[in-house]
C-alpha positions as CSV (number, residue, x, y, z in Angstrom):
1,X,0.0,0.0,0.0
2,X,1.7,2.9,-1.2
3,X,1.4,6.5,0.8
4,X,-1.2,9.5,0.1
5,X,-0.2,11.7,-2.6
6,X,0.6,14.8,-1.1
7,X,1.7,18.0,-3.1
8,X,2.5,21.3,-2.2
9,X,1.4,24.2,-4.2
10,X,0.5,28.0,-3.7
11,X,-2.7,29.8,-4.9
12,X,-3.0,33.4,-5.3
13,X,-0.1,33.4,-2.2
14,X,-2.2,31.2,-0.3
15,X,-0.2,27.2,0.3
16,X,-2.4,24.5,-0.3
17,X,-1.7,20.8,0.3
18,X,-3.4,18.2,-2.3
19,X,-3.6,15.0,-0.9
20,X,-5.3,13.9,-4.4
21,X,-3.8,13.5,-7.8
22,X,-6.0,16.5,-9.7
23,X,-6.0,18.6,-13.1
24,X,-5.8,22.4,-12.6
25,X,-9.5,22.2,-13.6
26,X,-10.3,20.4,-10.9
27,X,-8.4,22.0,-8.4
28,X,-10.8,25.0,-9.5
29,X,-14.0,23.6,-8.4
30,X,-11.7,22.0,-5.9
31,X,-11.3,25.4,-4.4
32,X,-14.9,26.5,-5.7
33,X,-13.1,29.7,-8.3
34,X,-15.1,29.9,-11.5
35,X,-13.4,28.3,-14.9
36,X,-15.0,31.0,-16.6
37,X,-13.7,34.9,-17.2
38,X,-10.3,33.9,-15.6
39,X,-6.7,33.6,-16.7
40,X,-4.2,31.2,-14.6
41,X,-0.3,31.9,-14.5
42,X,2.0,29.1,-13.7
43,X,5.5,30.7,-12.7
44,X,5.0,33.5,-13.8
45,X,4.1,32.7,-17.3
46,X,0.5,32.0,-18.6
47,X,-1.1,29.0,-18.5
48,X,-4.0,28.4,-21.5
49,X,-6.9,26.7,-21.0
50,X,-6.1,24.3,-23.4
51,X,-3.8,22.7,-20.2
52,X,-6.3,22.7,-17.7
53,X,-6.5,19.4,-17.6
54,X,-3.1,18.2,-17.0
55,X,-2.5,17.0,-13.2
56,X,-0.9,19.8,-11.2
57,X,2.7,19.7,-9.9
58,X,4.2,19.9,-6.7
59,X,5.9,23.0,-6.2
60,X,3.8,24.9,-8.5
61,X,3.0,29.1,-7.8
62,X,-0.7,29.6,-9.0
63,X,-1.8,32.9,-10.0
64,X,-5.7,32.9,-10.9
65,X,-6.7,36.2,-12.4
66,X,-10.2,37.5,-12.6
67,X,-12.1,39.7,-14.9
68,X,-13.0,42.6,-13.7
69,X,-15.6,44.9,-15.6
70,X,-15.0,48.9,-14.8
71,X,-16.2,51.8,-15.6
């Protein structure tokens, strides 16, 4: 019997511990943040929506961005 999964990441500054295997869309509703009118960064460097559903990495630095209408 192997040992939880366990990985390390931080959202919007915020450390989070995943003690699941999950794609960055379900650490979304894990975390219950819309998947629409948002952009995610990854290190820094944008991450497209066309990779949301790749598992997410230990270590990782989340930024999630929202739209913001003004006026």
């Amino acid at each position: 019997m192997s040992a939880p999964t366990r990985i390390g990441i931080t959202v919007n500054g915020e450390d989070h511990l995943l003690t699941e295997e999950m794609s960055v869309r379900e650490l979304l509703e894990h975390l219950k943040l819309p998947d629409k009118g948002i952009a995610i960064a990854i290190g820094g460097g944008v991450f497209p929506r066309s990779r949301w559903d790749e598992p997410v990495q230990k270590g990782w630095e989340l930024e999630i961005l929202t739209a913001v209408q003004g006026g």
